[in-house]
N, CA, C and O atoms as a GROMACS GRO file, in nm:
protein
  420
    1UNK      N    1  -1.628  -0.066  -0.861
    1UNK     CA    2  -1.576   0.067  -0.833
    1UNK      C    3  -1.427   0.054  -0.802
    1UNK      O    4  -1.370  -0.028  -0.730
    2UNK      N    5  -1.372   0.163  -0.877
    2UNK     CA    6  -1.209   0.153  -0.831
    2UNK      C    7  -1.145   0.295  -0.775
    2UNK      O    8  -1.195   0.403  -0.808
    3UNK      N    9  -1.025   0.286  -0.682
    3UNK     CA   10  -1.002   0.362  -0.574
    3UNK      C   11  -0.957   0.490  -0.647
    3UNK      O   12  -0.847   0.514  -0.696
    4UNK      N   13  -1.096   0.586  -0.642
    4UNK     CA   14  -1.043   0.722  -0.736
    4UNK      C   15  -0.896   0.780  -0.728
    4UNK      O   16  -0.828   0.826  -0.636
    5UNK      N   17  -0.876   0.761  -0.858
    5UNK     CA   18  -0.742   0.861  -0.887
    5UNK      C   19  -0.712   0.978  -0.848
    5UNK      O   20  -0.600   1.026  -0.867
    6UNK      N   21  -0.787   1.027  -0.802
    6UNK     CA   22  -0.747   1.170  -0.716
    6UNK      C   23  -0.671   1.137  -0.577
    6UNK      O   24  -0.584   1.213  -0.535
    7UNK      N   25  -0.711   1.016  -0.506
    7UNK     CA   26  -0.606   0.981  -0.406
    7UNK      C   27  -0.500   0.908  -0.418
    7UNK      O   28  -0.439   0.848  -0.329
    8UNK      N   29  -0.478   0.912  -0.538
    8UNK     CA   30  -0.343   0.844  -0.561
    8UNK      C   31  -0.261   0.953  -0.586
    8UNK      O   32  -0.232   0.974  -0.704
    9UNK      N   33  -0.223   1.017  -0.510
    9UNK     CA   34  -0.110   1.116  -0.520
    9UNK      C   35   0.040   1.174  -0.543
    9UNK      O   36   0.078   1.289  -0.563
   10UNK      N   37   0.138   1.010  -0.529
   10UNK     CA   38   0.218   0.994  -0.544
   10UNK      C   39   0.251   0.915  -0.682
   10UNK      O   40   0.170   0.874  -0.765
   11UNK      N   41   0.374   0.905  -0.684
   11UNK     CA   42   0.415   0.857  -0.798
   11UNK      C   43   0.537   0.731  -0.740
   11UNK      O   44   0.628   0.764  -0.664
   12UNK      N   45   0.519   0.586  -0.790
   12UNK     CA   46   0.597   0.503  -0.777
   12UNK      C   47   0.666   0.444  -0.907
   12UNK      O   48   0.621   0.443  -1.022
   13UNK      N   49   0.769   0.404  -0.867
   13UNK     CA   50   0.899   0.340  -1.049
   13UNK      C   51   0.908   0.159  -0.945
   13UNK      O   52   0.959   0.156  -0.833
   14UNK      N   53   0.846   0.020  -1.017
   14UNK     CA   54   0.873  -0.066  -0.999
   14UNK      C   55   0.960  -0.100  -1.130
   14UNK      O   56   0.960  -0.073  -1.250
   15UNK      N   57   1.032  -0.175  -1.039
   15UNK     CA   58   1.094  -0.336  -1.118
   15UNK      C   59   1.097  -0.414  -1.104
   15UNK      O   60   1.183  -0.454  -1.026
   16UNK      N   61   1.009  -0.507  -1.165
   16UNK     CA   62   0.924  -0.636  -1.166
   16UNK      C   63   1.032  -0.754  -1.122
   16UNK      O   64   1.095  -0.825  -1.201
   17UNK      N   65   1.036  -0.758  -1.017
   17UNK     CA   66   1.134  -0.900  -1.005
   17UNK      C   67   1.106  -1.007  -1.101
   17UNK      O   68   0.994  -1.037  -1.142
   18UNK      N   69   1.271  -1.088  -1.149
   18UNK     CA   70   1.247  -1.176  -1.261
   18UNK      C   71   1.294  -1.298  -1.167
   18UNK      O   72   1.222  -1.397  -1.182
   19UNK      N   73   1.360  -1.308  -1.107
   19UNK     CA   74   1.401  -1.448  -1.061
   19UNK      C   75   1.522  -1.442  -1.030
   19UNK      O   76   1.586  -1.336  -1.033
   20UNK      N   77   1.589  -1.594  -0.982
   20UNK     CA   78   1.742  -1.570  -0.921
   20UNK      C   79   1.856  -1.569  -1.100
   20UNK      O   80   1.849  -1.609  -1.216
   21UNK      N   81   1.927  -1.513  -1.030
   21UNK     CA   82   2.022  -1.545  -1.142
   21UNK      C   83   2.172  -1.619  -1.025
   21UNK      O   84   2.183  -1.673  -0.915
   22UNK      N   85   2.272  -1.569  -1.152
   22UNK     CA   86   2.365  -1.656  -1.040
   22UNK      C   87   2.471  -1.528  -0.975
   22UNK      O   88   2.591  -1.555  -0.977
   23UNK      N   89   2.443  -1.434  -0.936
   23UNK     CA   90   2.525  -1.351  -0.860
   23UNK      C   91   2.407  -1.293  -0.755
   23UNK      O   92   2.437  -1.206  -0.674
   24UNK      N   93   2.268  -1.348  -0.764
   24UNK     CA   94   2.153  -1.262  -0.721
   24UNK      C   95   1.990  -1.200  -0.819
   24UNK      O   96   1.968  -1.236  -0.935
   25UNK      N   97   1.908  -1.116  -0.750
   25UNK     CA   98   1.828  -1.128  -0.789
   25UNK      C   99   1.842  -1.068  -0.918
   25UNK      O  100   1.944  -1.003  -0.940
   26UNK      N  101   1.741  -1.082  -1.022
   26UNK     CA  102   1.716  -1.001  -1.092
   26UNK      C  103   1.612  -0.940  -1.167
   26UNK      O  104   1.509  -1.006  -1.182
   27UNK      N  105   1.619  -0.820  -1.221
   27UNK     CA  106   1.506  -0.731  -1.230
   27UNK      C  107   1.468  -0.701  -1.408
   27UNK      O  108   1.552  -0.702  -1.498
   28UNK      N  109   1.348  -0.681  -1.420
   28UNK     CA  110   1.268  -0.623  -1.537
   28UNK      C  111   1.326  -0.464  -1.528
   28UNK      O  112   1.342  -0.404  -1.422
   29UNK      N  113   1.354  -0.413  -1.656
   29UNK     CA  114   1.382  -0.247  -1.640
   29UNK      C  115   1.271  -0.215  -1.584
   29UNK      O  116   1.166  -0.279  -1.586
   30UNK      N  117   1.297  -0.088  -1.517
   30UNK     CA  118   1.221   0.003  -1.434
   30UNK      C  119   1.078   0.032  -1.557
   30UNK      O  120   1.099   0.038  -1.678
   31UNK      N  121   0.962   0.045  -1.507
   31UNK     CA  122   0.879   0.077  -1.554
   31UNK      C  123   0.830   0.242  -1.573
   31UNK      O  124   0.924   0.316  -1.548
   32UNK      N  125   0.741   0.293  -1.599
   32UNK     CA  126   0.682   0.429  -1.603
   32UNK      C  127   0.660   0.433  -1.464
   32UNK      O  128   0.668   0.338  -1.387
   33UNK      N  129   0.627   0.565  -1.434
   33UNK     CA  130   0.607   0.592  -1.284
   33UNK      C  131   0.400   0.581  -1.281
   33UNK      O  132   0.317   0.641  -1.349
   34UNK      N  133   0.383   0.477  -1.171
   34UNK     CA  134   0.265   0.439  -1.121
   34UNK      C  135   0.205   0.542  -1.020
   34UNK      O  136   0.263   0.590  -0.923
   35UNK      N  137   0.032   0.577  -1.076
   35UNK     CA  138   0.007   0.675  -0.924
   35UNK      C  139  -0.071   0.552  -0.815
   35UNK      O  140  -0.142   0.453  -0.832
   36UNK      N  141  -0.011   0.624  -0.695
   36UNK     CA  142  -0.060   0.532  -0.609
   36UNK      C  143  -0.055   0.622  -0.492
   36UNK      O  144  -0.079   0.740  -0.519
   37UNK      N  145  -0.029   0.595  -0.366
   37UNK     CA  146  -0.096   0.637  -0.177
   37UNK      C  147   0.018   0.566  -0.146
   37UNK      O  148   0.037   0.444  -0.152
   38UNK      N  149   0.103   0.668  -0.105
   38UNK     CA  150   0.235   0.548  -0.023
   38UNK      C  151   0.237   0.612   0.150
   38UNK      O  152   0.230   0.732   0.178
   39UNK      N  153   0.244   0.525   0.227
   39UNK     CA  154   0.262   0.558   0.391
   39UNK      C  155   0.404   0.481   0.416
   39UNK      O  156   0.426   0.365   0.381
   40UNK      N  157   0.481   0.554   0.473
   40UNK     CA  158   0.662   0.515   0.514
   40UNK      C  159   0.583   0.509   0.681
   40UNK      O  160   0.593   0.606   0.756
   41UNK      N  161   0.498   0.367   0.728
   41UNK     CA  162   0.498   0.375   0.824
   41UNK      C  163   0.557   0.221   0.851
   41UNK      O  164   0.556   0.129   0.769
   42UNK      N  165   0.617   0.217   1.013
   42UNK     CA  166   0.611   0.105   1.058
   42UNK      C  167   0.490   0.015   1.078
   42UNK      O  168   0.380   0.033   1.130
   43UNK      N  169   0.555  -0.097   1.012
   43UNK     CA  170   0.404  -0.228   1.016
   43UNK      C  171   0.479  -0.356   1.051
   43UNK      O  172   0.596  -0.368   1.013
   44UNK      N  173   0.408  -0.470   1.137
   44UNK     CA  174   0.430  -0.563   1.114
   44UNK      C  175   0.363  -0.658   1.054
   44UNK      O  176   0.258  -0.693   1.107
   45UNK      N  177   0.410  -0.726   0.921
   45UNK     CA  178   0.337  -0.829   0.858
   45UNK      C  179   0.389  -0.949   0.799
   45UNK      O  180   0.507  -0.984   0.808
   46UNK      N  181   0.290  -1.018   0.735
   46UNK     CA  182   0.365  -1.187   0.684
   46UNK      C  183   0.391  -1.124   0.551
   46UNK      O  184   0.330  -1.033   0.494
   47UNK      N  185   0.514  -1.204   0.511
   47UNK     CA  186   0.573  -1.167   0.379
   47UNK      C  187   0.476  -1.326   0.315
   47UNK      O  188   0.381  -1.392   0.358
   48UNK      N  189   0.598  -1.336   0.150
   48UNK     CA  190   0.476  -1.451   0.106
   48UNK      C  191   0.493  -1.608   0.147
   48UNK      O  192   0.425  -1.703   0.107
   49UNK      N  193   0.599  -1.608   0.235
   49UNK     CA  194   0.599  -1.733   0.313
   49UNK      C  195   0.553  -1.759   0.417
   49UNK      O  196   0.573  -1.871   0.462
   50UNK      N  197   0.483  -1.671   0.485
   50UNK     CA  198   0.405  -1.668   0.595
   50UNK      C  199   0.492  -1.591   0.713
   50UNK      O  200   0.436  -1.546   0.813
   51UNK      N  201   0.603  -1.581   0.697
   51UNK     CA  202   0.678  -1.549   0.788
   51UNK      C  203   0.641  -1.391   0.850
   51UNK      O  204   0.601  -1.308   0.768
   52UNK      N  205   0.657  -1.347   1.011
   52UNK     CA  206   0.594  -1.211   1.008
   52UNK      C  207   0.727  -1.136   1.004
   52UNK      O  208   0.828  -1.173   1.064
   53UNK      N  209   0.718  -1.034   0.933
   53UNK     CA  210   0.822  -0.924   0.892
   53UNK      C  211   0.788  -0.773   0.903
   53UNK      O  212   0.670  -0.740   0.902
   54UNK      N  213   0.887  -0.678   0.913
   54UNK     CA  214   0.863  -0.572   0.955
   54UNK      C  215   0.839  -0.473   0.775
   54UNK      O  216   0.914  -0.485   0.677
   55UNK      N  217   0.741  -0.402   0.783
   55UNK     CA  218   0.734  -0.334   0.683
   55UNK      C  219   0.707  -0.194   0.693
   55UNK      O  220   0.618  -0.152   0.767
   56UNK      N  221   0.790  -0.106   0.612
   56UNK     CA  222   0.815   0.026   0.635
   56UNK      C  223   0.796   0.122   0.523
   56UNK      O  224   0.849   0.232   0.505
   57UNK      N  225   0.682   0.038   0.431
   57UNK     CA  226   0.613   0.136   0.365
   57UNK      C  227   0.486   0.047   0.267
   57UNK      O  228   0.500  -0.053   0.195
   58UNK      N  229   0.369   0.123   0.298
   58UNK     CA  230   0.276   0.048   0.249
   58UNK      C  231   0.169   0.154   0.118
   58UNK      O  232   0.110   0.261   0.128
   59UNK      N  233   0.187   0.051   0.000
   59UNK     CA  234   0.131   0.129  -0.124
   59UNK      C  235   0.007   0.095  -0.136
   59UNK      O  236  -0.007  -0.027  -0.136
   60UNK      N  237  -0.110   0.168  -0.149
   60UNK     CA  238  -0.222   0.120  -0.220
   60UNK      C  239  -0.231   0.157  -0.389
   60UNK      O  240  -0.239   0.274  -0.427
   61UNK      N  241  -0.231   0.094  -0.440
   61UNK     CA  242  -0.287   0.163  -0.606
   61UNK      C  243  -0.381   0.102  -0.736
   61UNK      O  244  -0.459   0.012  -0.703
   62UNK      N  245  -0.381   0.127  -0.820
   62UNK     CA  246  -0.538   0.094  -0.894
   62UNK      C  247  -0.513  -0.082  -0.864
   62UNK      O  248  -0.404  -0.129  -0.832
   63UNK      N  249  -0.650  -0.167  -0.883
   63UNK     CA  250  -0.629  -0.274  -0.913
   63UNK      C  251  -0.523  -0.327  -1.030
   63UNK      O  252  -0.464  -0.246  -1.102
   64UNK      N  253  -0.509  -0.438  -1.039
   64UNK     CA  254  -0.433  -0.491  -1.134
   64UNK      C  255  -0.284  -0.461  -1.183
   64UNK      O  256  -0.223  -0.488  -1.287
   65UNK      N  257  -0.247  -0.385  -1.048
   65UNK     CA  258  -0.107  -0.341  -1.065
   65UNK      C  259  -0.006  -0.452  -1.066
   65UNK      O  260   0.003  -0.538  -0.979
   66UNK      N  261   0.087  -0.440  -1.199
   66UNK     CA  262   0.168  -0.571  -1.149
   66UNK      C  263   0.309  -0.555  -1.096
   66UNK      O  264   0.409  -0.516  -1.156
   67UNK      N  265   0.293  -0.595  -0.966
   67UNK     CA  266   0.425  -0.639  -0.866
   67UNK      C  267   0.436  -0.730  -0.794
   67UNK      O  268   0.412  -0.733  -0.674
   68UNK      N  269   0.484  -0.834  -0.880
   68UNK     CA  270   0.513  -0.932  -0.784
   68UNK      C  271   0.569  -0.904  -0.702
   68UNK      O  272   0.638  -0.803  -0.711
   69UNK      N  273   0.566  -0.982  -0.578
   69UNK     CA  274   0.646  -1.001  -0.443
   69UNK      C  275   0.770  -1.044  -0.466
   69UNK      O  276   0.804  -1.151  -0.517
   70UNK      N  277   0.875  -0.902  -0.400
   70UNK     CA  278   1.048  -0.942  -0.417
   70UNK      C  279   1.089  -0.816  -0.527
   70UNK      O  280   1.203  -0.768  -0.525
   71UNK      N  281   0.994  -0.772  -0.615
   71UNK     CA  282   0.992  -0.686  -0.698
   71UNK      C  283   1.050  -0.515  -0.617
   71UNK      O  284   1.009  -0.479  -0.507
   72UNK      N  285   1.147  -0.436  -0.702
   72UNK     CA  286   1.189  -0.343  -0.634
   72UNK      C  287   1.096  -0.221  -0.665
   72UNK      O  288   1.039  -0.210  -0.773
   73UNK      N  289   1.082  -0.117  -0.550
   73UNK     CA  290   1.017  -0.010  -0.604
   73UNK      C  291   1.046   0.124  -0.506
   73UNK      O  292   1.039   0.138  -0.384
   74UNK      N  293   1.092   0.236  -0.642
   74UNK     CA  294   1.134   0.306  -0.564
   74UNK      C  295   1.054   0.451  -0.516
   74UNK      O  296   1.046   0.535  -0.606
   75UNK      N  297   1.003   0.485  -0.403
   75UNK     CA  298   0.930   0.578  -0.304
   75UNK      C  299   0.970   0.721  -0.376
   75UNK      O  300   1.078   0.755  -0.424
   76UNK      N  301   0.820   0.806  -0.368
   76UNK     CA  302   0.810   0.916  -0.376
   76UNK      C  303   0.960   1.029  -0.343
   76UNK      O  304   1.007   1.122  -0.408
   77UNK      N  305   1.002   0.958  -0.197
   77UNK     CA  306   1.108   0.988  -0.109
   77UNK      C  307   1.246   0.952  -0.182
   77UNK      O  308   1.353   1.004  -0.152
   78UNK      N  309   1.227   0.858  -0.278
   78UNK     CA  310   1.379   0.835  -0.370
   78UNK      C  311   1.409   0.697  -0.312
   78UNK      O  312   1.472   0.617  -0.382
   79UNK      N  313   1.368   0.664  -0.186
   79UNK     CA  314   1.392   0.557  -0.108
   79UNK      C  315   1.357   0.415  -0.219
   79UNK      O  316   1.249   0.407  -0.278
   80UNK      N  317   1.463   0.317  -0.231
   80UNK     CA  318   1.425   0.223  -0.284
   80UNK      C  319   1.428   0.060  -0.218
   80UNK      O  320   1.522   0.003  -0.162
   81UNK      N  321   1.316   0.020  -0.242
   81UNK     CA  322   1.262  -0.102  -0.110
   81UNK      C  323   1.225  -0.207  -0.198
   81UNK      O  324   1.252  -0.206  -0.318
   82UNK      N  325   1.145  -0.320  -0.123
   82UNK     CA  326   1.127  -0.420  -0.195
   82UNK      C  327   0.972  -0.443  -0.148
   82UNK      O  328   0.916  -0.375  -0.063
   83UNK      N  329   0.915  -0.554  -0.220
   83UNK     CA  330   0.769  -0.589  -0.209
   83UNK      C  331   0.786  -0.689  -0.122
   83UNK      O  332   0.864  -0.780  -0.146
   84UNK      N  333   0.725  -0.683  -0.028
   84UNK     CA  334   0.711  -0.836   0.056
   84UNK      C  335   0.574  -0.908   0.046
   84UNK      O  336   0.571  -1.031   0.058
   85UNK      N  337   0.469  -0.843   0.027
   85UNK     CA  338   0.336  -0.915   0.011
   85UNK      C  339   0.233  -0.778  -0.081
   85UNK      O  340   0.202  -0.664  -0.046
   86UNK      N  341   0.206  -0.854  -0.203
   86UNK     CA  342   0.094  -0.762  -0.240
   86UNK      C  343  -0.054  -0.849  -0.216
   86UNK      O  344  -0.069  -0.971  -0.212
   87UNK      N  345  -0.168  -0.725  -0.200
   87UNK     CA  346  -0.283  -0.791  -0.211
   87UNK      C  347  -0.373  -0.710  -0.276
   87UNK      O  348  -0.382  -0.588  -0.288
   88UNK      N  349  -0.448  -0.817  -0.320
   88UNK     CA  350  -0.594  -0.726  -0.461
   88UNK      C  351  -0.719  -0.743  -0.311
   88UNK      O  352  -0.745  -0.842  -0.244
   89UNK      N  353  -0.772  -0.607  -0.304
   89UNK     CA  354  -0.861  -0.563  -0.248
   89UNK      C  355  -0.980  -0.571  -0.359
   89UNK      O  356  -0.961  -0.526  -0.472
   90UNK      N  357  -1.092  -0.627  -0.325
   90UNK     CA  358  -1.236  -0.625  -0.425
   90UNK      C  359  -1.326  -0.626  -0.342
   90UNK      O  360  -1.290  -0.641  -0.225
   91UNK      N  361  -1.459  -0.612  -0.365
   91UNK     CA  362  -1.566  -0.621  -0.265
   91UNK      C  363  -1.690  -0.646  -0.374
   91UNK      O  364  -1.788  -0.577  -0.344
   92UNK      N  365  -1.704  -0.708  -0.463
   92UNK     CA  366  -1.842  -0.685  -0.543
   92UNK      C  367  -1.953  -0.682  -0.494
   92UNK      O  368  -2.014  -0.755  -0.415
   93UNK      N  369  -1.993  -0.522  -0.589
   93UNK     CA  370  -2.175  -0.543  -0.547
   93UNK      C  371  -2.168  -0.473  -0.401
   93UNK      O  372  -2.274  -0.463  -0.339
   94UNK      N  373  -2.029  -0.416  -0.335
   94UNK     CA  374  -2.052  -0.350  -0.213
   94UNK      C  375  -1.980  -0.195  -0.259
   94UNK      O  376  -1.889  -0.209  -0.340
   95UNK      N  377  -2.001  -0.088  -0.230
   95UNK     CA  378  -1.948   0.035  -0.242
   95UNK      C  379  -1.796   0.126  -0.195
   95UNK      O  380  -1.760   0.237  -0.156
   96UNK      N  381  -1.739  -0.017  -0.232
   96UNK     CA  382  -1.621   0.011  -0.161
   96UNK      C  383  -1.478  -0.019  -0.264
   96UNK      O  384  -1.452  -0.129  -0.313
   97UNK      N  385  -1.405   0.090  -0.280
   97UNK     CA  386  -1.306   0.052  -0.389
   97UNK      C  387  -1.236  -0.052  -0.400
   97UNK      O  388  -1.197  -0.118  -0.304
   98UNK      N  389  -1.198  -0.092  -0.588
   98UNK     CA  390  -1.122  -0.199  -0.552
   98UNK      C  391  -1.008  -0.134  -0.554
   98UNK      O  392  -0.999  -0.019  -0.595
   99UNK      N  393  -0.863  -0.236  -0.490
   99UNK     CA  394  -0.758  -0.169  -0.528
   99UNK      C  395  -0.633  -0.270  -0.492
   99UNK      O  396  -0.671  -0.386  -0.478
  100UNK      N  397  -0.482  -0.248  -0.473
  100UNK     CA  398  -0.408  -0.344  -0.516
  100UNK      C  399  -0.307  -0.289  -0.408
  100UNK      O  400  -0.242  -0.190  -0.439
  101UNK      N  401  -0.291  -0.342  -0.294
  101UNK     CA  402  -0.218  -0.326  -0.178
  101UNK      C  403  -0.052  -0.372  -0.156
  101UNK      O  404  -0.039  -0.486  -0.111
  102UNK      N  405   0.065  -0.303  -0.180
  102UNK     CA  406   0.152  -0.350  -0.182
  102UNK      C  407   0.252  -0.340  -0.047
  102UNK      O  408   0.288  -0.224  -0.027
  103UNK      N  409   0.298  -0.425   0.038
  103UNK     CA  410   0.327  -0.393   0.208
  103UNK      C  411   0.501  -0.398   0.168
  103UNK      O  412   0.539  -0.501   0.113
  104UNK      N  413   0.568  -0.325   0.186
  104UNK     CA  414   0.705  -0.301   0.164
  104UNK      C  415   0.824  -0.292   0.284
  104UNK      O  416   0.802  -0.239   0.393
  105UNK      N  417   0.946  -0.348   0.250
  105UNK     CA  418   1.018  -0.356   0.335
  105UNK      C  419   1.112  -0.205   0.384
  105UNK      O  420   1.192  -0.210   0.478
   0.00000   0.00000   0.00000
């Protein structure tokens, strides 16, 4: 089961982080706009080095969304942030959606 599209209400634009270059990061063109559940709340969490970091907006959206971590994406709000940790939510065989958790800076 996957996290019905009716609660994905918003609309997100990633750009797939590519790697360092030599002035800084760099990015995949902006993609189509993704529906997803965005909250602009304060969180504290581990980014992907374990380190704990403050995050100030957290996306849920269908499984298999691809954003890597470091990847830019810009908020319903226009606000544009970065990925610090995504995670794939599954539960098989239990009644509970899957879905693809992205915790933002």
């Amino acid at each position: 089961m996957r996290v019905p599209r009716g609660l994905l209400r918003h609309r997100i634009v990633i750009e797939r982080y590519r790697g360092e270059g030599p002035v800084g990061s760099l990015y995949y063109p902006p993609g189509l706009p993704v529906p997803a559940l965005v909250s602009e709340t304060v969180r504290t969490v581990r980014d992907r080095t374990g380190a704990e970091v403050i995050s100030t907006a957290q996306i849920i959206a269908e499984p298999g969304l691809d954003c890597p971590p470091q990847s830019r994406i810009t908020l319903p709000s226009g606000r544009v942030t970065t990925a610090l940790h995504v995670a794939a939510h599954t539960a098989p065989g239990l009644a509970v959606p899957a879905s693809t958790e992205v915790f933002a800076e």
